[in-house]
MARDREN-632719 format. One line per field, with one value per residue (C-alpha): residue number from 1; residue in three letters; chain; x, y, z. Coordinates in Angstrom, 1 decimal. Example, Ala and Ser with C-alpha at 12.3 -4.5 7.8 and 13.67 -1.06 7.14 Angstrom:
REM MARDREN-632719
n	(1;2)
res	(ALA;SER)
chain	(A;A)
east	(12.3;13.7)
north	(-4.5;-1.1)
up	(7.8;7.1)
//
This chain:
REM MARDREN-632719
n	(1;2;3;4;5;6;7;8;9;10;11;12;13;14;15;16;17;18;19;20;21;22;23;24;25;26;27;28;29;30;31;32;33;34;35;36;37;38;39;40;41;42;43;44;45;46;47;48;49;50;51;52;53;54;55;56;57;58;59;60;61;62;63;64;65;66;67;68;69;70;71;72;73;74;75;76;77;78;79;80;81;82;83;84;85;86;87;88;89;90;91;92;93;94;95;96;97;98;99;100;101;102;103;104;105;106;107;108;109;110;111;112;113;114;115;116;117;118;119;120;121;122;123;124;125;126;127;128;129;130;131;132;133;134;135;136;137;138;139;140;141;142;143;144;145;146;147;148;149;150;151;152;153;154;155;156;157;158;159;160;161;162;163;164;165;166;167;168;169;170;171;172;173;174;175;176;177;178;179;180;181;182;183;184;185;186;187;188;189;190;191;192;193;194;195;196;197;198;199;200;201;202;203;204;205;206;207;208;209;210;211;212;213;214;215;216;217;218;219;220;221;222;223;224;225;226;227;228;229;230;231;232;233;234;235;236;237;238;239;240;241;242;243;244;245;246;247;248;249;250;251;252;253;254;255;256;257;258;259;260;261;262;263;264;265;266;267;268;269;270;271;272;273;274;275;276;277;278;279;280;281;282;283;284;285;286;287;288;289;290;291;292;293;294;295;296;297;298;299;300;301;302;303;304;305;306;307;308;309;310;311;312;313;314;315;316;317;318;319;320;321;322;323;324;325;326;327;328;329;330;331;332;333;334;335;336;337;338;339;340;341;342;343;344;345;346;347;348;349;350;351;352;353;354;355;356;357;358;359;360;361;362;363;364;365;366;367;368;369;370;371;372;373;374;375;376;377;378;379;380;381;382;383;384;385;386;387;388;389;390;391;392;393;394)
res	(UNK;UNK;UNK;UNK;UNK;UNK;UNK;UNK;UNK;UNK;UNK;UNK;UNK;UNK;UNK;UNK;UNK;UNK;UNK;UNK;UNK;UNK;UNK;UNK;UNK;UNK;UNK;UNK;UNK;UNK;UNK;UNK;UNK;UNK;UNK;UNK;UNK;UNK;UNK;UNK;UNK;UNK;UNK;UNK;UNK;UNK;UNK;UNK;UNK;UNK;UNK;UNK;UNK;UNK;UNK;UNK;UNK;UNK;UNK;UNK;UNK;UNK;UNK;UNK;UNK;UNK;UNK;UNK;UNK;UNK;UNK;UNK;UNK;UNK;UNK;UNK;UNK;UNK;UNK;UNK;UNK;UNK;UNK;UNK;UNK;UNK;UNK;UNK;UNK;UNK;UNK;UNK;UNK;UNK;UNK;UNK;UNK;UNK;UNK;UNK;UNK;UNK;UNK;UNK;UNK;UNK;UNK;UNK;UNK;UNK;UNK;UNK;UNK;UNK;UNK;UNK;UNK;UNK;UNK;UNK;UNK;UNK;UNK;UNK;UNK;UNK;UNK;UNK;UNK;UNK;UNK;UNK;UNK;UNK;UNK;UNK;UNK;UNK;UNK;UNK;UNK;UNK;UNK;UNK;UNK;UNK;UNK;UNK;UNK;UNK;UNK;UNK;UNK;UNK;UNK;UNK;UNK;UNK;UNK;UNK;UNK;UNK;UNK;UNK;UNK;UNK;UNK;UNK;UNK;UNK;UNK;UNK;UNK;UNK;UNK;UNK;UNK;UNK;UNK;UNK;UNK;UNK;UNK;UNK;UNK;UNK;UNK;UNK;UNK;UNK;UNK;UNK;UNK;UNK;UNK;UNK;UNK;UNK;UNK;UNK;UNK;UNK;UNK;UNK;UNK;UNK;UNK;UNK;UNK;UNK;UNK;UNK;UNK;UNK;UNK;UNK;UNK;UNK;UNK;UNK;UNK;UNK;UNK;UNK;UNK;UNK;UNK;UNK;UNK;UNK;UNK;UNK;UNK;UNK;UNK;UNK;UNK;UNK;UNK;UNK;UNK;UNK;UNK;UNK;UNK;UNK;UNK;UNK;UNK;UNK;UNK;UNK;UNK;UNK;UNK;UNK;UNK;UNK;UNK;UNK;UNK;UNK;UNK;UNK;UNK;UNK;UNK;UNK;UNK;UNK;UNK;UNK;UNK;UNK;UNK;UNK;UNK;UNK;UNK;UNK;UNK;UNK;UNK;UNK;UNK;UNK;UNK;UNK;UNK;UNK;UNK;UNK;UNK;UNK;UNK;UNK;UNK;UNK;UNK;UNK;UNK;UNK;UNK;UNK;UNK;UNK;UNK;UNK;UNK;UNK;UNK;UNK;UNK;UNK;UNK;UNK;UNK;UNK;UNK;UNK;UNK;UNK;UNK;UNK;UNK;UNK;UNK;UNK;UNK;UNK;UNK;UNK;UNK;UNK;UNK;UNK;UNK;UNK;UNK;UNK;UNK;UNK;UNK;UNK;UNK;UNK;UNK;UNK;UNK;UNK;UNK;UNK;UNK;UNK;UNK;UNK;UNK;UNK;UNK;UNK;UNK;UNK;UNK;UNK;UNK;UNK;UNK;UNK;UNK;UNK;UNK;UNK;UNK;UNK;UNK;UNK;UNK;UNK;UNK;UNK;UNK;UNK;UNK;UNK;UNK;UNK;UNK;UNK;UNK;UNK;UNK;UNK;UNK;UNK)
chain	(A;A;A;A;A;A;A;A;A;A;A;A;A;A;A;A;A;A;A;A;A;A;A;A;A;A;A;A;A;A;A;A;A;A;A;A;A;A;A;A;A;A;A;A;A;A;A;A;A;A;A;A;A;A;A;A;A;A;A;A;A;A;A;A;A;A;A;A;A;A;A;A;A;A;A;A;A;A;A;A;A;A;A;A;A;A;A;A;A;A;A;A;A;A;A;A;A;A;A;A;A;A;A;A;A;A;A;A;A;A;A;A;A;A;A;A;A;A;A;A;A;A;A;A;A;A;A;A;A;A;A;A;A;A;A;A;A;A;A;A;A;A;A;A;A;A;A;A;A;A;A;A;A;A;A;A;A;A;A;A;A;A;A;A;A;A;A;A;A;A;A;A;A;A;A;A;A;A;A;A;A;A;A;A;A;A;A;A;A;A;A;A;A;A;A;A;A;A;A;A;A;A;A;A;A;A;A;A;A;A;A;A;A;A;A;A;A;A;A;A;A;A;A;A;A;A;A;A;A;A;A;A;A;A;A;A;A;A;A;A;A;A;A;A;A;A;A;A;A;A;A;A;A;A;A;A;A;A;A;A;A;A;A;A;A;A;A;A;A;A;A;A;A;A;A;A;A;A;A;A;A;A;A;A;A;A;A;A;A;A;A;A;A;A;A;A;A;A;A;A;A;A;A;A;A;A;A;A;A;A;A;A;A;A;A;A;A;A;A;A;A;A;A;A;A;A;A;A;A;A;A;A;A;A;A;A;A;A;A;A;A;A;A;A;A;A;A;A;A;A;A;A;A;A;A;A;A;A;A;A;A;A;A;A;A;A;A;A;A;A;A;A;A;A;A;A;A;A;A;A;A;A;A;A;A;A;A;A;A;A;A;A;A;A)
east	(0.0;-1.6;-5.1;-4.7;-3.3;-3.4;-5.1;-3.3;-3.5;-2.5;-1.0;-0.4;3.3;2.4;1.3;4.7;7.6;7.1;4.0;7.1;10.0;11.3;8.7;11.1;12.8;16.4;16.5;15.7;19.3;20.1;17.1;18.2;21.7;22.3;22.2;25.6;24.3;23.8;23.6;20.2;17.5;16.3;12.7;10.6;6.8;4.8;1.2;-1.1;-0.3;-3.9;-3.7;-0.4;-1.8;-4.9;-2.2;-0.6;-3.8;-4.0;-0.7;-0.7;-4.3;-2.7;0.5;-1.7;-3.3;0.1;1.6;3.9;7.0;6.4;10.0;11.1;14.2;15.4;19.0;20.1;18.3;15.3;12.8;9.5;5.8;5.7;8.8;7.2;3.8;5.9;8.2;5.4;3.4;6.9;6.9;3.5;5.0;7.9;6.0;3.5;6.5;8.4;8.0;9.8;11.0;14.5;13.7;11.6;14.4;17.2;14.1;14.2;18.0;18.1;15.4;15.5;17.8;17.3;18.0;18.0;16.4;19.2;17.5;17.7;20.9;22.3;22.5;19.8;17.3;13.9;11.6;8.6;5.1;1.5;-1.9;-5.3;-9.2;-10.9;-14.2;-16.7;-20.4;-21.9;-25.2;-25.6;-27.5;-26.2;-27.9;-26.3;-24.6;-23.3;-22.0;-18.2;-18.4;-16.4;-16.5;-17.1;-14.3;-14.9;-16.2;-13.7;-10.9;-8.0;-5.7;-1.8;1.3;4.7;5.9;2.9;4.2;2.0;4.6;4.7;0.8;-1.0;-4.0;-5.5;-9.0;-9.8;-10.1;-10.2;-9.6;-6.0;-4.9;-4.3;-3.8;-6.8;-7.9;-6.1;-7.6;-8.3;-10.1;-12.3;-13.3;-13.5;-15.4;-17.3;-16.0;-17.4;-20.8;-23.1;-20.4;-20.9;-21.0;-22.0;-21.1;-19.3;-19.7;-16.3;-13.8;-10.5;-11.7;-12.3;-9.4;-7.5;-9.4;-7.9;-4.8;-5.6;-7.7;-10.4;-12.3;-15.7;-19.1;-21.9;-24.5;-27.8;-29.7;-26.8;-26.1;-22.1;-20.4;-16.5;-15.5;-12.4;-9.9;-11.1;-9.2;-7.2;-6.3;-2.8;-1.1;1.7;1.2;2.4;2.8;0.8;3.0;6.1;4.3;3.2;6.9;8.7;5.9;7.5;3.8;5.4;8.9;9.6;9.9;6.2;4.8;2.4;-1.0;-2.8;-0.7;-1.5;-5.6;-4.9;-3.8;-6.3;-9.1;-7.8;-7.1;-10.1;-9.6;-6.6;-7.7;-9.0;-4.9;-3.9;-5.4;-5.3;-1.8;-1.8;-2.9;-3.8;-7.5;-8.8;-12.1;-13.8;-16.4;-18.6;-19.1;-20.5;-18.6;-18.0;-18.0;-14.1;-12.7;-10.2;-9.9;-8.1;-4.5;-3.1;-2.9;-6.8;-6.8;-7.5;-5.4;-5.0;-4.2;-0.6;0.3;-0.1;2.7;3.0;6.2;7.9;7.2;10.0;12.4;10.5;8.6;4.7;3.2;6.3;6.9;9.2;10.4;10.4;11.8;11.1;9.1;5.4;3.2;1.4;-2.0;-3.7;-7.6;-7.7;-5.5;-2.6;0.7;2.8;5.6;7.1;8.2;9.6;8.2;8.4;7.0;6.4;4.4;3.4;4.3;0.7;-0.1;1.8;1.6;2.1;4.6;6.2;9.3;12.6;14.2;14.4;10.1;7.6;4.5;2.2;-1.5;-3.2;-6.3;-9.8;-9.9;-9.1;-5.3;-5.3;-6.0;-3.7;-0.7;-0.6;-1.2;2.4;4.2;7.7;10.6;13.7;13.4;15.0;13.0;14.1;13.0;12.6;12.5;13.1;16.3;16.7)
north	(0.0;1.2;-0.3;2.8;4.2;7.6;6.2;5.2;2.3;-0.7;-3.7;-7.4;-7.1;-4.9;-8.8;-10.6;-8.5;-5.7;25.3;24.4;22.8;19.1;16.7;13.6;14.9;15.2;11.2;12.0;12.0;9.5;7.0;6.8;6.3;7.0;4.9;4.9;5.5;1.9;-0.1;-0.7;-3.0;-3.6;-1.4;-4.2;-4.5;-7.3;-6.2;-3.8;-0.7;0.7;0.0;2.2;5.2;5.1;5.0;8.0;9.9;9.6;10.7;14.1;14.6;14.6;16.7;19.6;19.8;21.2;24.2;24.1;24.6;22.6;20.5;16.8;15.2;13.0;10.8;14.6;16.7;18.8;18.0;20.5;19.2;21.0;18.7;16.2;16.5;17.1;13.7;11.6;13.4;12.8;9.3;8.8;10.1;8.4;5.3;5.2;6.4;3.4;0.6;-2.5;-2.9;-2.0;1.0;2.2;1.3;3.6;6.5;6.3;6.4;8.8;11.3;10.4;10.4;6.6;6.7;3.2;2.8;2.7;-0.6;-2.3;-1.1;0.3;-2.7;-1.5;-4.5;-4.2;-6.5;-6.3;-7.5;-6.9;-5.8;-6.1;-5.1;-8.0;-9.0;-9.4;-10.0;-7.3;-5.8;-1.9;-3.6;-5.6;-8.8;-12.5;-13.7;-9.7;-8.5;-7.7;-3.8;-1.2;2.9;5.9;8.3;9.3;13.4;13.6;12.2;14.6;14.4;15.3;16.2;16.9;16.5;16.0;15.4;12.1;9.6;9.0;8.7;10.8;11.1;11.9;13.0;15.7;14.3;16.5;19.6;17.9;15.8;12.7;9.2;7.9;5.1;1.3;-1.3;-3.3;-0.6;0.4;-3.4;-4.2;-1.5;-0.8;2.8;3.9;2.5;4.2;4.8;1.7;2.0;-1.4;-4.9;-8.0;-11.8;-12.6;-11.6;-12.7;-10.7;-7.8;-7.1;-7.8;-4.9;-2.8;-3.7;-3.2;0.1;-1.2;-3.4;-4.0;-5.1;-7.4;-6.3;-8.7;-6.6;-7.9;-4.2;-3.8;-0.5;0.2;0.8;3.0;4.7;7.8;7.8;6.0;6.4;7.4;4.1;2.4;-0.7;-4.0;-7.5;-9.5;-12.1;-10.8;-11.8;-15.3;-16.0;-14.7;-16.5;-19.7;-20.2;-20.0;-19.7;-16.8;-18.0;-19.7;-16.6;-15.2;-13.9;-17.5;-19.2;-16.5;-16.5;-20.0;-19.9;-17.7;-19.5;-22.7;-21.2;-18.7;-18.9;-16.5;-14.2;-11.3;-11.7;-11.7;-9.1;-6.5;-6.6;-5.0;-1.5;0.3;0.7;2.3;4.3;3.9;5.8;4.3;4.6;3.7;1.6;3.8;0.2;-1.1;2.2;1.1;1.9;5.4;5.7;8.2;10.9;10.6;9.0;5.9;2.5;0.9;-3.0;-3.8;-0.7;1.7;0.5;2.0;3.6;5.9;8.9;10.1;8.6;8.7;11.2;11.4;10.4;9.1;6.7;4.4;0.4;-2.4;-5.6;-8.8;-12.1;-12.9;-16.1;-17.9;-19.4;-22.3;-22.7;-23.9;-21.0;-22.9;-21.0;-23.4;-21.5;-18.1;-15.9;-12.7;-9.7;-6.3;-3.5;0.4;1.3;4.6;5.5;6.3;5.1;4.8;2.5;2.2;-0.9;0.7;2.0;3.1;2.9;-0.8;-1.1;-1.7;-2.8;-3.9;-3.0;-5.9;-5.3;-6.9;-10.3;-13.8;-13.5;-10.8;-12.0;-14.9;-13.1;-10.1;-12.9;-14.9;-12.3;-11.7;-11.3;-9.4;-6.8;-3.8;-0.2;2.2;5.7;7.7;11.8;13.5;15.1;18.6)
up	(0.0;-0.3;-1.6;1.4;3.2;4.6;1.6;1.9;1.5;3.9;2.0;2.0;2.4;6.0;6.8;5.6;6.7;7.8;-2.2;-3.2;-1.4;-2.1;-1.9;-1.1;1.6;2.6;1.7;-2.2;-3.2;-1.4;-2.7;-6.4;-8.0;-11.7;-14.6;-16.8;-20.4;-22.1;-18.8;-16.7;-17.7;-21.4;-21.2;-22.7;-21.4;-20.5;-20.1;-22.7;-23.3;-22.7;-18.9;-19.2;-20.9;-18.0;-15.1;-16.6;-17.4;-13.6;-12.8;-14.9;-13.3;-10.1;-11.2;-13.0;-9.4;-8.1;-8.6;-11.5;-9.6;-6.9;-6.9;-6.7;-5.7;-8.6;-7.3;-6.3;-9.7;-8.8;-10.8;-11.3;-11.0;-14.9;-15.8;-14.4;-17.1;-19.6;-19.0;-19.2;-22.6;-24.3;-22.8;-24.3;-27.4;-27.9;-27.3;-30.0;-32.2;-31.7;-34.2;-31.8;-28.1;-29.4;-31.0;-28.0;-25.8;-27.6;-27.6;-24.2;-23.0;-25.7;-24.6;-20.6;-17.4;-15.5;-11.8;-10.0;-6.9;-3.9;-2.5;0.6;1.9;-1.2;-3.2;-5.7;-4.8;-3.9;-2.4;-4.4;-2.9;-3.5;-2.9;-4.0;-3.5;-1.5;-2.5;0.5;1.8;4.1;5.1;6.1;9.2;12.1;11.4;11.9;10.4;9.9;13.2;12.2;12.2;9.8;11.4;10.0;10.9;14.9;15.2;17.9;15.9;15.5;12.7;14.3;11.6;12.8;16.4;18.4;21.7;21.5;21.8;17.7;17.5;14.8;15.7;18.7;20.9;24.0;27.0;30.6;28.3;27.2;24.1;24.3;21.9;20.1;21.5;19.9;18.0;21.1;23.0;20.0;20.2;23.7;25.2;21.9;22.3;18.6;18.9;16.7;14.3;11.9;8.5;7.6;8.8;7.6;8.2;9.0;11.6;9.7;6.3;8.4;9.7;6.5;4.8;7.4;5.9;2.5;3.2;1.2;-0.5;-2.6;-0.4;-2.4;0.1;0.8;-2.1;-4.4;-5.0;-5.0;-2.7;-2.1;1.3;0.9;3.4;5.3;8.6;11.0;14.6;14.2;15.7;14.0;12.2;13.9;11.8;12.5;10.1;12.4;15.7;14.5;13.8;16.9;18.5;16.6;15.1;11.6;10.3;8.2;4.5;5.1;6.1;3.3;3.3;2.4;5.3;7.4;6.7;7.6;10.8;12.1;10.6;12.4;15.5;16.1;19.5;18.8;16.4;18.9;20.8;17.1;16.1;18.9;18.9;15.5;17.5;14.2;13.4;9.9;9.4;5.9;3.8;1.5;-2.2;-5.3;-7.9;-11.3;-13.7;-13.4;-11.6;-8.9;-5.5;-5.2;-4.2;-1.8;-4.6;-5.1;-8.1;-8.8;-8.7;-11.9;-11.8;-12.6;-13.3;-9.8;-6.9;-4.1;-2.9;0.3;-0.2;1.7;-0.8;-3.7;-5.8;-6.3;-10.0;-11.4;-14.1;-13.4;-14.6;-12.6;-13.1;-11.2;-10.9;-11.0;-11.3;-13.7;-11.9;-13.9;-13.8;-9.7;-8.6;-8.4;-9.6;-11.8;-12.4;-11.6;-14.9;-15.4;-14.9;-16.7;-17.0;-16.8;-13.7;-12.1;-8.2;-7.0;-3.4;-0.3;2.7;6.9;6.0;3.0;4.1;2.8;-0.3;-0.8;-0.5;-3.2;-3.7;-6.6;-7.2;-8.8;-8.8;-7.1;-8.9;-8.3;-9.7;-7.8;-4.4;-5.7;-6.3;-3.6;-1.4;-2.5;-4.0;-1.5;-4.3;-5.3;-8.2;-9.3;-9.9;-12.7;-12.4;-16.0;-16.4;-19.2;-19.8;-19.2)
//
């Protein structure tokens, strides 16, 4: 994440491991080194073009928001929000000129600086994961089997930025004419502290607290009408692994630790899941939506996701809206969801969301989307990669 989340959206991986001014931060030049003309990754693609050109339609909707001089860091090179729109028009551009991947590649080293992303610990590899939409049953009324609650955001939450004295929570409430933490996840449940608050109610506990992670998710409600629950809020406590705590717990070792093994264990074990789950102390507030035909979910720069293209980045390290190349692994599913072989993956993709477990400049994660592959790969997906970033040359 992402979907998510200051959604931002939460994501899978959070599970696994886990004006102008410079955007990136004073870790911008130190997030992307610079490609040596002729080396870096061949710039072949592996999915349709047509999902591209939406992703950046989305990007330079975002981007003509700004002001034009708002600034990025790029490996060191400030980069304006105008430059920025006008790298990815000639990227459009220069693609449609192109008659093969080759020729496309030279049009791009040609036309474009490459930075690589620093990676985890300089090395210049990534660990890419995923995220998805989830697809579950709800009702807008508690009735059984529908008891699992999702909030609307508190009118006594306080949204904290910066330094607020709060012990590294962001959000907080008034209490006694003082601030003071929002309440944690096992509070809110325990002492039903925000009832009154529901926004509509799901069947299962396990799926309910994984849409907290992903920040949202699409609701078949008992009228077979269809809504998105979508990120509105969250009480400002850091996220806590749930996929960390089952392995120092010696529940699961570490390389069996994905999201379907997870799901697993708490389904088994339901006994556990309330421990489980409280000791994740972050709890998300939703709104609720309409679904405009395929439209994803919308990322962090409120626009929306576009499967296999959006990924979510820090954006501490990395810059908003830009188009970048990543290169890794993904899996081929046959007709029972099974994956029967990893291949290699390739593609252009656009930096659109964020996420609580996203951090630093070795991070990245994938969008895929609200299907069945979807759910399949964000659920497995825990590989090495490397991430190109691409702006035009001044």
């Amino acid at each position: 994440m992402k979907f998510i989340l200051n959604r931002t959206f939460f994501i899978i991986c959070a599970l696994l491991l886990t004006g102008a001014g410079v955007w990136a931060g004073d870790s911008g030049s130190d997030s992307m080194i610079v490609v040596e003309a002729g080396k870096g990754a061949v710039f072949n693609d592996d999915l349709s073009f047509d999902f591209l050109e939406s992703a950046i339609a989305h990007s330079l909707k975002y981007l003509d928001r700004l002001p034009p001089e708002r600034t990025f860091s790029y490996g060191g090179r400030s980069v304006t929000a105008l430059q920025q729109i006008e790298s990815l028009r000639a990227f459009s551009v220069l693609r449609k000129q192109a008659r093969s991947t080759m020729e496309f590649d030279r049009l791009i080293r040609e036309n474009f600086d490459i930075y690589r992303a620093a990676g985890r610990n300089g090395s210049g590899e990534m660990l890419v994961t995923g995220y998805f939409e989830p697809a579950l049953e709800g009702s807008l009324t508690r009735e059984p089997p529908y008891v699992y609650p999702l909030y609307r955001v508190p009118p006594d939450l306080i949204t904290l930025s910066g330094d607020s004295g709060l012990n590294g929570v962001s959000a907080g409430r008034m209490e006694n004419d003082r601030m003071v933490p929002f309440w944690t996840r096992a509070e809110i449940e325990k002492d039903h502290l925000l009832a009154g608050g529901e926004l509509l109610f799901l069947s299962d506990p396990v799926e309910n607290f994984f849409v907290h992670v992903q920040g949202s998710g699409r609701v078949r409600l008992r009228d077979g009408t269809i809504r998105r629950v979508h990120f509105a809020g969250s009480n400002g406590r850091p996220y806590k692994s749930i996929g960390r705590l089952l392995v120092k717990e010696g529940k699961m070792k570490l390389a069996e630790v994905d999201l379907p093994a997870i799901r697993r264990y708490l389904v088994e074990h339901p006994h556990e899941q309330e421990r489980i789950f409280h000791y994740n102390e972050r709890f998300i507030f939703f709104d609720i939506e309409d679904i405009d035909g395929d439209k994803g979910p919308s990322g962090s720069l409120g626009e929306p996701l576009t499967k296999g293209r959006s990924v979510a980045l820090d954006r501490k390290c990395f810059p908003p809206a830009g188009l970048c190349f990543l290169k890794s692994w993904k899996p081929v599913v046959d007709s029972s969801g099974n994956v029967t072989v990893w291949e290699p993956l390739s593609r252009f993709v656009l930096s659109q969301d964020t996420g609580s477990a996203i951090k630093g400049p070795g991070r990245i994660d994938i969008f895929w989307g609200s299907d069945r592959y979807a759910r399949t790969v964000a659920g497995l997906m825990k590989h090495p990669g490397a991430l190109y970033f691409l702006i035009k040359k001044e």
